[in-house]
MITORVO-350694 format. One record per residue (C-alpha): residue in three letters; z, x, y; residue number from 1. Coordinates in Angstrom, 3 decimals, decimal comma, padded with zeros to 6 digits, always signed. Each point is the difference from the previous one (the first is absolute). Layout:
<recs>
Ala | Z | X | Y | NUM;
...
</recs>
This chain:
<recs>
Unk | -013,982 | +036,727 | +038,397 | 1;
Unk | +002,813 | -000,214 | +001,945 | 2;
Unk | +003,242 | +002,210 | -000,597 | 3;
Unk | +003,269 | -001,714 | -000,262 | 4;
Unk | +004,196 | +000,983 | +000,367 | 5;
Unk | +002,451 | -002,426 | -000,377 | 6;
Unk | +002,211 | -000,559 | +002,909 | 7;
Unk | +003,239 | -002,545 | -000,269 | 8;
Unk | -001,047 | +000,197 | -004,272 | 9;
Unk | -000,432 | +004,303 | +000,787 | 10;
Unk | +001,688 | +000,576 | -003,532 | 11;
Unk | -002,122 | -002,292 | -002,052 | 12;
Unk | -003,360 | -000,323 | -001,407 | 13;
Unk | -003,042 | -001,802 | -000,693 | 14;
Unk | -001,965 | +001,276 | -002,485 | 15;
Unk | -003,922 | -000,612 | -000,824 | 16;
Unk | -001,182 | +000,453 | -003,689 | 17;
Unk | -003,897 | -000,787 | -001,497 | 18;
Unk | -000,525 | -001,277 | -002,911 | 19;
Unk | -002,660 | +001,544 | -002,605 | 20;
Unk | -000,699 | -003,597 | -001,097 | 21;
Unk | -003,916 | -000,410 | -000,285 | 22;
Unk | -000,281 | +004,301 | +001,135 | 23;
Unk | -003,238 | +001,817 | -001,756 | 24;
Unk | +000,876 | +003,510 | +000,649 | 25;
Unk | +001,916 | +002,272 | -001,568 | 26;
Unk | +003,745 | -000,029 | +000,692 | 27;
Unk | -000,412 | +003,517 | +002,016 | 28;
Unk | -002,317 | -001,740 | +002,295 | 29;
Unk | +002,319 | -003,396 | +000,078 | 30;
Unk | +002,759 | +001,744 | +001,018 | 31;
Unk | -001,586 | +002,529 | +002,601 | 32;
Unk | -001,761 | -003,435 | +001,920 | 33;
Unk | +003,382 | -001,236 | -000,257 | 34;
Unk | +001,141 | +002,597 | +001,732 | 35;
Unk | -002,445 | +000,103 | +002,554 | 36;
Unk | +000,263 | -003,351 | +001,007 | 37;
Unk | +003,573 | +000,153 | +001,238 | 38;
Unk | +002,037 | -001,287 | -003,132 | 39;
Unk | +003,491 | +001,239 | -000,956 | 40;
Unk | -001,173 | -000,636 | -003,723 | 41;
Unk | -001,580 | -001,495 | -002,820 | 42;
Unk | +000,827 | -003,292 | -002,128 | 43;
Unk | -001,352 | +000,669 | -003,744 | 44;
Unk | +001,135 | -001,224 | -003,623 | 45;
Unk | +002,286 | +002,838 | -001,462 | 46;
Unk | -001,766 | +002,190 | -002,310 | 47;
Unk | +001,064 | +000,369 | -003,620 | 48;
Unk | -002,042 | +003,436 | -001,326 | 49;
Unk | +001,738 | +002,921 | +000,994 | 50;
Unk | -003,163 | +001,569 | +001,389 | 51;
Unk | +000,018 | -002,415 | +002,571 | 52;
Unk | +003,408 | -000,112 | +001,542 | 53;
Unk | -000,144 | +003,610 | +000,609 | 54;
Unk | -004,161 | -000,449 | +001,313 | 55;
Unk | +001,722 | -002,455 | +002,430 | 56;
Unk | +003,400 | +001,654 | +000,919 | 57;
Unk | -001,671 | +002,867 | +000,834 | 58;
Unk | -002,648 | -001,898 | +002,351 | 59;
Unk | +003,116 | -002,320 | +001,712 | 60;
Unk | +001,559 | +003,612 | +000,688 | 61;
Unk | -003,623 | +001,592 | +001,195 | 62;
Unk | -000,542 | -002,602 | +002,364 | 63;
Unk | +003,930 | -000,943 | +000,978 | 64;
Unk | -000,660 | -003,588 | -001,145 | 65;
Unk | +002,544 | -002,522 | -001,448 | 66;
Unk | -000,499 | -002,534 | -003,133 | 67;
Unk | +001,417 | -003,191 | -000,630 | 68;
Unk | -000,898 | -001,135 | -003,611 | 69;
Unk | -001,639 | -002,985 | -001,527 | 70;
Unk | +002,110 | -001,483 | -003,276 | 71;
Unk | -000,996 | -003,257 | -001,621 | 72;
Unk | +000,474 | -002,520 | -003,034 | 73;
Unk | -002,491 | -000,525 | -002,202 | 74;
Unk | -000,381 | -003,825 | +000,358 | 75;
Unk | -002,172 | -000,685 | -003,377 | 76;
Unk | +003,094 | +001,764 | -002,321 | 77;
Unk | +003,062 | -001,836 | -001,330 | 78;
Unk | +002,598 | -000,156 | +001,949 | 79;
Unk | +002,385 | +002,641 | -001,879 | 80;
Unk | -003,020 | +002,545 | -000,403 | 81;
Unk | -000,742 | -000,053 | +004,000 | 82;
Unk | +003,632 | +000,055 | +000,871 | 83;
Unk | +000,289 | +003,512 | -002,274 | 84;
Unk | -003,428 | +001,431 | +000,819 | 85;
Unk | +001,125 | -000,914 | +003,870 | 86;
Unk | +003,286 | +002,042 | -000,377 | 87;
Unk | -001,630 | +002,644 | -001,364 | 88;
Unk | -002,845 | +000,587 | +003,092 | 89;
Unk | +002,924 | -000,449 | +002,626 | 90;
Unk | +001,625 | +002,793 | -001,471 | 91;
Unk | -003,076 | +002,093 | -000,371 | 92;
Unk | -000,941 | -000,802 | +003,508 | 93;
Unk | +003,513 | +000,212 | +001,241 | 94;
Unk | +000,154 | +003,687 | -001,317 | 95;
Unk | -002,745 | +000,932 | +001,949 | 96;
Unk | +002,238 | -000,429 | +003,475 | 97;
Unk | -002,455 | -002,275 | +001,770 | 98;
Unk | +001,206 | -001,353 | +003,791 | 99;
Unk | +000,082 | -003,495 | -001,983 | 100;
Unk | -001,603 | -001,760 | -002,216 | 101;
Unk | -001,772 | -003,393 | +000,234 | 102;
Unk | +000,234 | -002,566 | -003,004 | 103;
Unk | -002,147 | -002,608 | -001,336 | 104;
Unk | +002,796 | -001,710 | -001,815 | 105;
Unk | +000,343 | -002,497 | -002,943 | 106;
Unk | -002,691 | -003,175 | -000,469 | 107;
Unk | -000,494 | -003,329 | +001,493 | 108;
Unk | -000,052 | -000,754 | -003,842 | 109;
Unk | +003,160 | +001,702 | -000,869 | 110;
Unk | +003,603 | -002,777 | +001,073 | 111;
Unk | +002,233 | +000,553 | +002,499 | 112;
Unk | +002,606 | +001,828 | -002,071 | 113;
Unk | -002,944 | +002,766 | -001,473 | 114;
Unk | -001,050 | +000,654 | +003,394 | 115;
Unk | +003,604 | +000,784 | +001,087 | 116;
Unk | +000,286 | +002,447 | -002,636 | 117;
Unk | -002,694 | +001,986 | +001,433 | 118;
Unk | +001,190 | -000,248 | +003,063 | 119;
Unk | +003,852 | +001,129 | -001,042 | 120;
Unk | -001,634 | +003,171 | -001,933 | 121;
Unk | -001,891 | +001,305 | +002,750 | 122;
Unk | +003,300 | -000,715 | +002,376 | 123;
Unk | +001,867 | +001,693 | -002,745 | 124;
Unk | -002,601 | +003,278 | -000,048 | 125;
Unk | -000,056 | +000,351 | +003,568 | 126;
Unk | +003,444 | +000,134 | +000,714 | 127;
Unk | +000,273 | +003,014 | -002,708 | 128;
Unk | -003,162 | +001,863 | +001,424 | 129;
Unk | +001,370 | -001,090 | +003,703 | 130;
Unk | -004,086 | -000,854 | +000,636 | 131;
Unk | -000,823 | -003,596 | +001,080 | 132;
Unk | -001,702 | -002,142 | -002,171 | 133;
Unk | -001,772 | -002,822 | +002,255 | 134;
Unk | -001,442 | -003,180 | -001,601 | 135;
Unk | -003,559 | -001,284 | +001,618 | 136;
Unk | -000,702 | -003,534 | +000,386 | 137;
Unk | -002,974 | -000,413 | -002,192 | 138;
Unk | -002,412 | -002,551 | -001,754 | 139;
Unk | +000,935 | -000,294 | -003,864 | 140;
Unk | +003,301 | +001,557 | +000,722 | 141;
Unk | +003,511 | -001,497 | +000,325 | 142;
Unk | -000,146 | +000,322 | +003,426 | 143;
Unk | -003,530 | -002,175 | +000,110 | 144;
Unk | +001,097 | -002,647 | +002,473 | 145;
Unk | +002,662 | -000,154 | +003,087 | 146;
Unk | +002,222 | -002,883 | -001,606 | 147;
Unk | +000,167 | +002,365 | -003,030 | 148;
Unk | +000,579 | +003,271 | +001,256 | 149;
Unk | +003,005 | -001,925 | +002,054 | 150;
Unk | +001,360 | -000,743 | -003,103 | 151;
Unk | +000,185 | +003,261 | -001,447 | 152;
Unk | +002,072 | +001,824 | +003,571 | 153;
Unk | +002,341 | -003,074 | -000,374 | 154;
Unk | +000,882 | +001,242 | -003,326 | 155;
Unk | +000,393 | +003,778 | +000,709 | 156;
Unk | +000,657 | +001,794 | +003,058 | 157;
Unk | -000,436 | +003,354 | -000,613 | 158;
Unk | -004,200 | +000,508 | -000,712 | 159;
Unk | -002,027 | +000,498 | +002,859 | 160;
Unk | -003,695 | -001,356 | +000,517 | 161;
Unk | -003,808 | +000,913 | +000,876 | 162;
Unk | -001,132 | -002,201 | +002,177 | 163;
Unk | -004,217 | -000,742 | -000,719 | 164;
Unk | +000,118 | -003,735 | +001,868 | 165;
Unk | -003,711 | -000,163 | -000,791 | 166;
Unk | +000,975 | -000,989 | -003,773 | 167;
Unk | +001,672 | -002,735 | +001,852 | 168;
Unk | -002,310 | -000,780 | +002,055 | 169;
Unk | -002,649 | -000,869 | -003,192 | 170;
Unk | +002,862 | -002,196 | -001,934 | 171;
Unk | +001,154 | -002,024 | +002,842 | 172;
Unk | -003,242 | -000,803 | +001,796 | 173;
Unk | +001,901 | +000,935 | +003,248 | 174;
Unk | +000,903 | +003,119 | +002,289 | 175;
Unk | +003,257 | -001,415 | -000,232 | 176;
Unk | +000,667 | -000,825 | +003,620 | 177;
Unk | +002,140 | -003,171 | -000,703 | 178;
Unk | +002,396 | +001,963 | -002,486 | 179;
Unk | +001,988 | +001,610 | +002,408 | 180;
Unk | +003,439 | +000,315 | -002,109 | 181;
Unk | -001,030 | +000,926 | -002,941 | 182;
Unk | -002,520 | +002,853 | +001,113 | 183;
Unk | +002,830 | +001,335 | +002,380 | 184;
Unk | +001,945 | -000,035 | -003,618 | 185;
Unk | -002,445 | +002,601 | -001,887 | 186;
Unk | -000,817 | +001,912 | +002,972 | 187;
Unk | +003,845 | +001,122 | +000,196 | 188;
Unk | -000,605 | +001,525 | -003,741 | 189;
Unk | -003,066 | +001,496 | +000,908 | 190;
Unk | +000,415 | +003,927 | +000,655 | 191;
Unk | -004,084 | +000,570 | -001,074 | 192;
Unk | -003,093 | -001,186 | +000,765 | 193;
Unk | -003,656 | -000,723 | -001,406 | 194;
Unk | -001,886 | -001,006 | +003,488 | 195;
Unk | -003,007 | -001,989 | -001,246 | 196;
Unk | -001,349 | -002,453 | +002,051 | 197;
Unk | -000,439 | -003,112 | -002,515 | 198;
Unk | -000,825 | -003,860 | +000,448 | 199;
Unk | +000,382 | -003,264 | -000,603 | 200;
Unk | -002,756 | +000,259 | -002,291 | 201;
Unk | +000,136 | +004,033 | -001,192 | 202;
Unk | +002,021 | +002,771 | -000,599 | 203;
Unk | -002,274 | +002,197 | +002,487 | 204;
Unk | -001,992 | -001,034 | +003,528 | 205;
Unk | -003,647 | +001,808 | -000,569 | 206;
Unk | +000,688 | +001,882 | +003,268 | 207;
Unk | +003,105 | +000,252 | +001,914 | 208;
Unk | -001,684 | +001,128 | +002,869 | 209;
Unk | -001,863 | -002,890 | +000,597 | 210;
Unk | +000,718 | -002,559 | +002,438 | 211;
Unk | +000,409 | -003,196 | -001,982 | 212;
Unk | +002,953 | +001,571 | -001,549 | 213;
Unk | +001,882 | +001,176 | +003,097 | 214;
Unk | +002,611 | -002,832 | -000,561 | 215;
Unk | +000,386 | +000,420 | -003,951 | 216;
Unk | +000,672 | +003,638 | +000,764 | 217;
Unk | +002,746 | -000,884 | +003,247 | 218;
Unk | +001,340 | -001,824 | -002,806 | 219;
Unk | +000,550 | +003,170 | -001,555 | 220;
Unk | +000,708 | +001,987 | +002,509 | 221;
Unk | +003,042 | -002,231 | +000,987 | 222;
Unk | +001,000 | -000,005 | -003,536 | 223;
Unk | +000,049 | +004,046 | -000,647 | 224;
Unk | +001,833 | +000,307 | +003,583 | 225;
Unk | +002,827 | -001,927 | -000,901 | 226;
Unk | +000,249 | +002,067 | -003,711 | 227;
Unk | -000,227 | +003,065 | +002,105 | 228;
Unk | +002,731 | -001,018 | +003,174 | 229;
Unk | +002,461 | -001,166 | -002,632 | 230;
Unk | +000,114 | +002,802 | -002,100 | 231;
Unk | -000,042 | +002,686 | +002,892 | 232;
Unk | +002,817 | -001,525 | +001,857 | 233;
Unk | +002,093 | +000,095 | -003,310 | 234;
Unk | -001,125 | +003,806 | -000,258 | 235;
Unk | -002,289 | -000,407 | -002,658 | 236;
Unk | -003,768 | +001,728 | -000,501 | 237;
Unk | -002,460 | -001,940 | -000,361 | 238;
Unk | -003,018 | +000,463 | -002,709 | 239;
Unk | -003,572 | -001,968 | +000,783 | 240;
Unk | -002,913 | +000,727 | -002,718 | 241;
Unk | -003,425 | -001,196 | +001,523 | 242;
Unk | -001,659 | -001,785 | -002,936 | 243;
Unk | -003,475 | -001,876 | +000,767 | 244;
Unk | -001,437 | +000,386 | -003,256 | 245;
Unk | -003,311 | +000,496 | -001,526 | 246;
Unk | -002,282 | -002,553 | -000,883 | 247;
Unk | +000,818 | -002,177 | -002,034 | 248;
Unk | +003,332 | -000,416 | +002,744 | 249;
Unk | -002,927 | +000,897 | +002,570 | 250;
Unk | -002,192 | -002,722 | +000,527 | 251;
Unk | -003,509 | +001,285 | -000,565 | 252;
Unk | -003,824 | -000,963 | -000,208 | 253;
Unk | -001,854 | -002,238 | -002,442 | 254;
Unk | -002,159 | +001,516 | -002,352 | 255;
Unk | +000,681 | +004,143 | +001,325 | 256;
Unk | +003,715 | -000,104 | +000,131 | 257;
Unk | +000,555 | +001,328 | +003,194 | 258;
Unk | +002,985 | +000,246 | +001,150 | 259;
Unk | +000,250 | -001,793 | +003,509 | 260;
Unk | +001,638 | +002,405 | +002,070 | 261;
Unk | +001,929 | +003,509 | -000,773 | 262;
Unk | +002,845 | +000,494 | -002,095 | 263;
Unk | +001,354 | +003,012 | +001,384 | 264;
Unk | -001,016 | -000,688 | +003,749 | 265;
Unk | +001,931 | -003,685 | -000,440 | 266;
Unk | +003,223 | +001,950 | -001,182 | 267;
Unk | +000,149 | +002,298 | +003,092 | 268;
Unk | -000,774 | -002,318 | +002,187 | 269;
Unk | +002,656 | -002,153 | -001,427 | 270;
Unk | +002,469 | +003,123 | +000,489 | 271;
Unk | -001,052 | +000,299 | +003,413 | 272;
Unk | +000,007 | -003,609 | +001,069 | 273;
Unk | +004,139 | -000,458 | -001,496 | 274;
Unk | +000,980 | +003,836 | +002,177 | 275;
Unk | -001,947 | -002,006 | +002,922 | 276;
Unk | +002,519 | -002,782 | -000,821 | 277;
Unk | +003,315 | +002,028 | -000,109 | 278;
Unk | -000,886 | +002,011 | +002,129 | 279;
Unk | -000,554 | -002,776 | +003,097 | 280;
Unk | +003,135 | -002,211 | -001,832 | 281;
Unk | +002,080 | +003,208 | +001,647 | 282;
Unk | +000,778 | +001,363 | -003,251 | 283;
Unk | -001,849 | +003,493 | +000,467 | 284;
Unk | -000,200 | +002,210 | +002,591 | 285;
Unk | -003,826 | +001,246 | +000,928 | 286;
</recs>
């Protein structure tokens, strides 16, 4: 893989992390491939048991990796019981010092005013641990559809997004080519990314290597490019977790289950494919 410096960007970043979604190893091994496949870090939920934050500080320090954190709602509770159980894993996560930490905030169920609330507490936690909280763009979340999630940065200013457009992709029935202004909208809030290459019809193309889905995943490219320029020339580091799933995200066989292509080879080649990008946009140095 190719190395990269920055050159007119040379004191920012763009950072790589893997998620452990759908991993079968232990979290020695998950971390060492991690490693060894050129990422800056990891992308996990936070762990609760004490055993476990130290088992993974001391591996993050071992192999000089960074984490960004997964926090989430649960959708299924009543509204005041996910709104205090939510609280209560920011600030277990938060104490942990992670890079950042990625949300899966409030329910397409919950109203406009409940969502907020989540959103205003983790705005209000993050500004007192000084660690960004960013909100993804998910199914079954507030942020479930464009025209929604719209609604939500007109009425605050200060949280900051994930952008996973394959979500969007699903709901809409569209790659979103003909929404121009409003994309350009949530991709000026978006300071992290979850590149999966989704659909009109899925969350997840069965291979992104394969040629029927070189336009789907230009799409993407373009997309991730425009996060990336916009927050480097306002001096900002930029975060991208790979996340192709497992099956049942990865399409797979009939009958055996097999997945259709590889999990792990899809995310690096999705890392290498977006420092291709930057790197021939002019925004890295070789």
């Amino acid at each position: 893989m190719l190395c990269y410096s920055f050159s007119s960007f040379s004191q920012e970043k763009v950072l790589f992390f893997q998620t452990d979604w759908g991993f079968d190893g232990s979290i020695e091994e998950f971390i060492k491939k991690a490693k060894d496949s050129g990422y800056d870090g990891i992308e996990t939920w936070a762990p609760i048991e004490n055993d476990k934050k130290q088992k993974l500080k001391s591996l993050l320090k071992e192999f000089e990796l960074q984490v960004i954190f997964l926090c989430g709602t649960n959708p299924n509770d009543t509204f005041q019981s996910s709104l205090k159980n939510y609280e209560n894993y920011l600030n277990e996560a938060l104490e942990q010092k992670p890079l950042a930490i990625n949300s899966h905030t409030g329910s397409d169920f919950y109203t406009f005013e409940q969502n907020l609330a989540f959103i205003e507490t983790a705005n209000k936690l993050s500004e007192i641990h000084n660690i960004p909280i960013y909100h993804e763009t998910h199914r079954a979340r507030f942020s479930y559809s464009l025209p929604e999630t719209i609604k939500y940065l007109q009425k605050n200013k200060d949280w900051k997004l994930t952008l996973d457009i394959s979500h969007w992709m699903v709901v809409h029935e569209s790659t979103l080519t003909n929404r121009k202004s409003l994309i350009e909208n949530v991709l000026n809030r978006s300071h992290h990314i979850h590149a999966r290459v989704g659909f009109e019809e899925g969350p997840q193309v069965n291979d992104p290597k394969a040629p029927e889905w070189k336009g789907v995943v230009e799409r993407h490219l373009d997309l991730w490019e425009a996060i990336i320029r916009t927050n480097l020339e306002h001096g900002k580091t930029v975060t991208i977790t790979t996340e192709f799933g497992p099956p049942n995200y990865m399409p797979s066989e009939p009958y055996t289950q097999n997945p259709m292509s590889d999990q792990w080879e899809s995310n690096t080649y999705l890392m290498k494919l977006i420092k291709d990008r930057i790197y021939n946009s002019g925004l890295y140095d070789e």
